[in-house]
C-alpha positions in Angstrom: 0.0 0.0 0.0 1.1 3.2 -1.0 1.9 5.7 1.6 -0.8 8.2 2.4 -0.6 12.3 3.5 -1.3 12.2 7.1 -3.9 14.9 6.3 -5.6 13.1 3.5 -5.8 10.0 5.9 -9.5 8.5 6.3 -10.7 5.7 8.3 -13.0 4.1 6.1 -14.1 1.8 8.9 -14.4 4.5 11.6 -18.0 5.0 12.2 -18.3 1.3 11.4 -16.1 0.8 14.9 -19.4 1.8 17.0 -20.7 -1.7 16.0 -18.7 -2.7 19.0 -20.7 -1.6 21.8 -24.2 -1.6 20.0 -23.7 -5.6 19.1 -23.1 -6.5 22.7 -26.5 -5.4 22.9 -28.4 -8.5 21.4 -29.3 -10.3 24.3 -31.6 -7.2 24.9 -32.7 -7.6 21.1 -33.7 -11.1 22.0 -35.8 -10.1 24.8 -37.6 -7.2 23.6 -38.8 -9.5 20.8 -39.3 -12.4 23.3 -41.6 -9.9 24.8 -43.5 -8.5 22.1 -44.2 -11.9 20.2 -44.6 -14.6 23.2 -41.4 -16.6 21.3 -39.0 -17.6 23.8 -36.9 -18.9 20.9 -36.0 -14.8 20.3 -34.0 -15.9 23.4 -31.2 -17.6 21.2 -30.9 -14.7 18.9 -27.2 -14.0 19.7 -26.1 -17.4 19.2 -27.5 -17.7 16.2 -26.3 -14.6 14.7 -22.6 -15.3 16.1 -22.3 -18.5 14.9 -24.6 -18.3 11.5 -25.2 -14.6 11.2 -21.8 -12.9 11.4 -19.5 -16.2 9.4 -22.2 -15.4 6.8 -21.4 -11.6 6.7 -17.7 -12.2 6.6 -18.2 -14.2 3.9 -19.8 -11.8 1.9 -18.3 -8.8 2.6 -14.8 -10.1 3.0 -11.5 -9.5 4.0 -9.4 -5.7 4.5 -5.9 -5.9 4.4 -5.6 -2.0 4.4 -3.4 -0.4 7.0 -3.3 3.0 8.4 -0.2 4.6 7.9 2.3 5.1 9.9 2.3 8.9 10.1 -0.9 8.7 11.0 -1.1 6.5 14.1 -0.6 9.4 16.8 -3.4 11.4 15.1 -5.4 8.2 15.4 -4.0 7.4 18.9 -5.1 11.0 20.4 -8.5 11.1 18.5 -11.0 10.2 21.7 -13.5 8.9 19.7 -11.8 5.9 19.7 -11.5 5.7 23.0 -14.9 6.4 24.2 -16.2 3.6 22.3 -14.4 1.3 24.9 -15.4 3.7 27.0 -19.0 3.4 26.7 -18.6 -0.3 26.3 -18.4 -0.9 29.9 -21.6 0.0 31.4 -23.4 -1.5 29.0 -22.0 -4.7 30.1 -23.4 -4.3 33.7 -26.8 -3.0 32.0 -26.7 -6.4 29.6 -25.9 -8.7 33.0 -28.5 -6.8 35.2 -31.2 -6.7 32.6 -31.1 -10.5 31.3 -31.1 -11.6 35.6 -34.1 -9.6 35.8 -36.0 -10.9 33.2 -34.6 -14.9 33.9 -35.6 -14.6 37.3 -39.3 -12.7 37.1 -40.7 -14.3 33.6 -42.3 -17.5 33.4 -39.4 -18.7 30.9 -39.2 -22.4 29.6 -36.1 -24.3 29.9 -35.3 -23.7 26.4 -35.5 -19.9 26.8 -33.7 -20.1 29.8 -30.9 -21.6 28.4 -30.6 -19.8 25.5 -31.2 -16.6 27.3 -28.0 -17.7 30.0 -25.4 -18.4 27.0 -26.9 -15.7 24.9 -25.4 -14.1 28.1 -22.5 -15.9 28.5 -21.2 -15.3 25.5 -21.2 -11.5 25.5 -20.5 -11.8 29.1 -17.2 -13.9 27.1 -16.7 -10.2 24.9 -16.3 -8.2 27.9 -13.1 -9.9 28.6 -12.4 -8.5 25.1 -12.7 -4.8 26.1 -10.8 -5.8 29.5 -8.5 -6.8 26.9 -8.0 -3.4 24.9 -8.1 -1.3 27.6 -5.6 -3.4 30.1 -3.4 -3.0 27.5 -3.4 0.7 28.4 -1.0 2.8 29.8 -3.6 5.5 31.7 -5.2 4.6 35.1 -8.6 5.3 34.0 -8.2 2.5 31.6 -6.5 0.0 33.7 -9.4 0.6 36.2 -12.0 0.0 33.5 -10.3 -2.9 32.2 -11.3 -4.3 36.0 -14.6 -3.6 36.1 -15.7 -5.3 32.7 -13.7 -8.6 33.9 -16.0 -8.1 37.0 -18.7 -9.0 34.8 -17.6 -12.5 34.0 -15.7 -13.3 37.2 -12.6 -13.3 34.8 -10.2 -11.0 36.5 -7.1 -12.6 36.6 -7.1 -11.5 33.3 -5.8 -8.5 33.7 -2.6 -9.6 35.1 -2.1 -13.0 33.3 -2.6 -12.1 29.6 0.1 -8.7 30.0 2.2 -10.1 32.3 2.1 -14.0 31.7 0.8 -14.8 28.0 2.3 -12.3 26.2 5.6 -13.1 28.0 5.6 -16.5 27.2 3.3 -16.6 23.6 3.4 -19.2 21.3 5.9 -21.6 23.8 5.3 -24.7 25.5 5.6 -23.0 28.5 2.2 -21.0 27.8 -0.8 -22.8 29.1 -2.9 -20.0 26.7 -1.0 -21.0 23.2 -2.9 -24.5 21.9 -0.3 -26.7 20.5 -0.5 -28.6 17.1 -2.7 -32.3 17.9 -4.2 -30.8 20.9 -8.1 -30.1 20.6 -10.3 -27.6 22.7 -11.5 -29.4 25.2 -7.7 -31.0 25.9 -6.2 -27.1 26.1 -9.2 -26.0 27.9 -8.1 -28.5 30.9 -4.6 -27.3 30.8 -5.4 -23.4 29.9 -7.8 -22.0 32.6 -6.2 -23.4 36.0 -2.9 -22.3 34.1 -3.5 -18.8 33.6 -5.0 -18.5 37.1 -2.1 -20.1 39.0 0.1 -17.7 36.6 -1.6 -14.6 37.6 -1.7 -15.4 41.3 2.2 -16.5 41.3 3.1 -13.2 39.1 1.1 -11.0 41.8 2.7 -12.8 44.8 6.0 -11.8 43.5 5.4 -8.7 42.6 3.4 -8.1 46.1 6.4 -9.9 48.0 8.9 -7.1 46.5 7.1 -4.3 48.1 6.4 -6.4 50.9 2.8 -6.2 50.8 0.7 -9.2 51.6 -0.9 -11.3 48.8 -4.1 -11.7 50.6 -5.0 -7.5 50.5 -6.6 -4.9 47.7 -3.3 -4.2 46.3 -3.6 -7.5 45.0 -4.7 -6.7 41.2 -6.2 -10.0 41.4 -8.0 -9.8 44.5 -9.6 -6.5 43.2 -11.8 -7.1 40.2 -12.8 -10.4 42.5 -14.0 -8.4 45.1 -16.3 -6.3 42.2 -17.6 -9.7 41.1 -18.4 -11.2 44.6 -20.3 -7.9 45.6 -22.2 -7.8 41.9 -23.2 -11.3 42.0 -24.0 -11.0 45.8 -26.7 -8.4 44.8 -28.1 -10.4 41.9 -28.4 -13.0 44.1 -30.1 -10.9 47.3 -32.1 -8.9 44.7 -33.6 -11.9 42.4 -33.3 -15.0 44.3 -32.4 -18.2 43.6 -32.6 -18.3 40.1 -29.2 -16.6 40.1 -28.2 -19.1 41.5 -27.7 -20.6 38.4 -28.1 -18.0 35.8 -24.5 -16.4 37.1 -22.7 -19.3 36.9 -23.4 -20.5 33.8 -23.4 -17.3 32.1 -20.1 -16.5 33.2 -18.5 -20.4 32.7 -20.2 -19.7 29.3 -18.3 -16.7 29.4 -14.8 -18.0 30.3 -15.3 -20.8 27.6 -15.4 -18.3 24.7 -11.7 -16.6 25.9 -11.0 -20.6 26.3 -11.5 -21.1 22.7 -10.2 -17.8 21.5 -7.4 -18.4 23.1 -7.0 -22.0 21.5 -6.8 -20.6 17.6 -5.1 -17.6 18.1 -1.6 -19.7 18.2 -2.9 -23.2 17.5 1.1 -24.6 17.0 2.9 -22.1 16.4 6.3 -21.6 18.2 8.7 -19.1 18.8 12.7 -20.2 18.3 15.5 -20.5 21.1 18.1 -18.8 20.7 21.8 -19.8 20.9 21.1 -18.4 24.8 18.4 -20.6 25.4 16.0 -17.8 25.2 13.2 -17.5 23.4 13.7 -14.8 20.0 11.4 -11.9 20.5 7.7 -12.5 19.7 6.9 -11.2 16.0 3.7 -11.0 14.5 3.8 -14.6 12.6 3.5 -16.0 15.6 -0.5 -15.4 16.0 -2.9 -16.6 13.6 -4.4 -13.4 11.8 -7.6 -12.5 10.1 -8.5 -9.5 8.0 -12.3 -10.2 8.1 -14.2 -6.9 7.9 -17.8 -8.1 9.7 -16.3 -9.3 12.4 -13.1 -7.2 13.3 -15.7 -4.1 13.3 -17.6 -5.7 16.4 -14.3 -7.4 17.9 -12.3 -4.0 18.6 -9.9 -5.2 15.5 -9.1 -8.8 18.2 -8.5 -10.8 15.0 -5.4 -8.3 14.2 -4.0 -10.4 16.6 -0.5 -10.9 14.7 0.5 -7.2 15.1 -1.3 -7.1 18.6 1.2 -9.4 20.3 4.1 -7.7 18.2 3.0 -4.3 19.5 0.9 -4.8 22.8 0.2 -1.8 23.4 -1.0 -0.4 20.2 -4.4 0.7 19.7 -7.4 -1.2 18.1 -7.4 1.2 15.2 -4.2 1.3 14.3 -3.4 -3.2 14.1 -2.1 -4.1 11.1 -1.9 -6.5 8.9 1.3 -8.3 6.8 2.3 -10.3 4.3 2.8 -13.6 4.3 1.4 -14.0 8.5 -0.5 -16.9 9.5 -4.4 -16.3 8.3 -7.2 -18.0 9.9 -10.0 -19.4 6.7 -12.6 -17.2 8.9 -13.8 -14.6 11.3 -13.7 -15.5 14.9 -17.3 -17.0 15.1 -16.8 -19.6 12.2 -13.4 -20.7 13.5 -15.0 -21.4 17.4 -17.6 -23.3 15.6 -14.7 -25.2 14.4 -12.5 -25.9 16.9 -15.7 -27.6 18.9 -15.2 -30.4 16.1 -11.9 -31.3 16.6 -11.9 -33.7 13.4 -12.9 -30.7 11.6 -10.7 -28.2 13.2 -7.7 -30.6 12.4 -8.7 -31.3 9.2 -8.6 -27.3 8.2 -5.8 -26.1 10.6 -3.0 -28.6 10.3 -2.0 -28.5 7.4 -1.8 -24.6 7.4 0.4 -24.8 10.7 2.8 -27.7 8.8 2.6 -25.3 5.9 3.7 -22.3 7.8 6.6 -24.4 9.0 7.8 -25.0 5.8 7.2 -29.0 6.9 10.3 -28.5 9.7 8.3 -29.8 12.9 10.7 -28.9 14.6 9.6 -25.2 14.2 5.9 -26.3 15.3 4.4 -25.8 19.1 3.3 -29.8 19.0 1.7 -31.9 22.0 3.9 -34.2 23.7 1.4 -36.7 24.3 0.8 -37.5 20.3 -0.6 -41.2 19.2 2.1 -42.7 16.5 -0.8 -42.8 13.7 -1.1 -38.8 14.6 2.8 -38.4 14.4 3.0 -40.7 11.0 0.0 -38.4 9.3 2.0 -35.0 10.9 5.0 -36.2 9.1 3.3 -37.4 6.0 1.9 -33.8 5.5 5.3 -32.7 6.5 6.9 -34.4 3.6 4.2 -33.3 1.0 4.8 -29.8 2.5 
């Protein structure tokens, strides 16, 4: 792309970024229309239109592998508007949480409804550990603070310290309970990932608390404080609504951790940074994340699926990722590619070959599971030699 004038600059996608914080909004679609007709299946309306809706739409309206130039990234860093689209994305979180328990717990809901109400939920419950994402990444307080109270929301705190001080530390490495590993399927990395990145976050806080020889059991614990948020916000549900909370909160928000569980799983499904002649790791680059360029669903995503130039520069802003030649590209959007690592037949039939293929064949060079049968190792190596 050919450099532009940092006057003549345009985001063509900027007003398109406010689809961010009004998508989050389609549980509340769901149950105004639940209301109005008497169809509790309105109630599964944001499942449907993540995993059939929005593959569709990147489908049809494609990829964008247009970058903002460099000369232009300060204007687009300073320009607030940005800015207050995470922002605003916050409360409507807590409205989206409140809202749904109200109407679980005081409407005469069948057990279809309810359930497709709870992971309609969940799963935007799951995108609030996206904004805790873009703004932890931040350098102002305001930002790191709001980046805690959206992981409130799902009870997903941790976060905040694992993924900037753990994951991106050790991305794309075998020591990295978040980076999925070539062979292993979902379910596998999801038994290894979550207690991983909590037992990471509470050892990198313990060490950091021990050095200014605070305790580890106190609110200076940046752990400790977004779980205090979600203790006293579920506490109300729960005092407020009653027992139906009881299990509309957990299953929303387990619903919740399961889509940063699969995220997590295809964003460096085996790929694997080198050692150096030191023994340490080279520096992480952007070809070690899987990319996408999708349009539909980067616009909703805060850019997430820029994820090769995220981890290269953590703490560049949503508008400004971009993308490269010759990275790692994911077939789809986000959505599609969760479908498909449920099916892990399907997942490895689509996404080894691509990470043996990005390896040039050399194994060696490939984040792989220890634990592989020999027929999976003779296939790995068969593709290898094609490759």
């Amino acid at each position: 792309m050919s450099e532009v004038s940092p006057d003549r600059y345009v985001d063509r996608k900027r007003w398109a970024w406010a689809l961010s914080p009004i998508w989050i909004c389609m549980p509340l679609m769901g149950i105004g229309l639940a209301s109005i007709t008497g169809a509790g299946g309105w109630n599964w309306l944001t499942l449907v239109v993540w995993y059939v809706g929005l593959p569709l739409a990147d489908l049809a309206i494609g990829s964008d592998a247009n970058n903002p130039p460099e000369s232009v990234v300060e204007r687009l860093d300073r320009d607030r508007y940005y800015r207050i689209l995470t922002y605003i994305t916050v409360p409507v979180h807590y409205v989206i949480l409140i809202v749904a328990a109200w109407y679980a717990a005081t409407r005469p809901l069948s057990v279809s409804s309810f359930v497709g109400l709870t992971l309609s939920v969940g799963l935007i419950s799951g995108l609030a550990i996206n904004t805790g994402h873009e703004l932890g990444h931040k350098k102002t307080a305001v930002e790191r603070w709001l980046a805690k109270i959206v992981l409130a929301v799902v009870g997903y705190g941790h976060f905040y310290i694992e993924h900037n001080r753990g994951h991106h530390r050790d991305v794309a490495t075998p020591e990295d309970p978040a980076s999925a590993r070539l062979g292993e399927n979902l379910y596998r990395f999801a038994a290894r990932e979550t207690p991983g990145a909590w037992r990471r976050a509470w050892h990198s806080e313990a060490v950091r608390l021990a050095r200014k020889g605070q305790g580890v059991w106190s609110l200076h614990n940046e752990v400790v404080q977004p779980l205090v948020m979600t203790v006293v916000l579920y506490a109300a549900l729960l005092a407020v609504f009653g027992r139906t909370m009881l299990i509309f909160l957990p299953l929303q928000a387990a619903f919740g951790w399961w889509q940063l569980t699969t995220a997590n799983f295809i964003e460096h499904y085996g790929l694997l940074r080198q050692r150096a002649a030191d023994g340490r790791y080279e520096r992480c680059r952007p070809e070690h994340s899987w990319n996408a360029n999708h349009i539909a669903t980067n616009v909703i995503l805060f850019h997430l699926q820029r994820h090769s130039d995220h981890h290269a520069n953590p703490t560049r802003r949503y508008q400004s990722l971009r993308t490269f030649e010759g990275l790692p590209e994911l077939p789809s959007g986000y959505p599609a590619m969760f479908a498909l690592a449920c099916v892990p037949w399907a997942w490895r039939r689509v996404m080894d070959p691509r990470v043996i293929a990005w390896a040039r064949g050399d194994l060696s060079k490939i984040n792989v599971a220890p634990k592989l049968s020999a027929k999976r190792r003779a296939r790995y190596q068969r593709i290898a030699a094609a490759a």
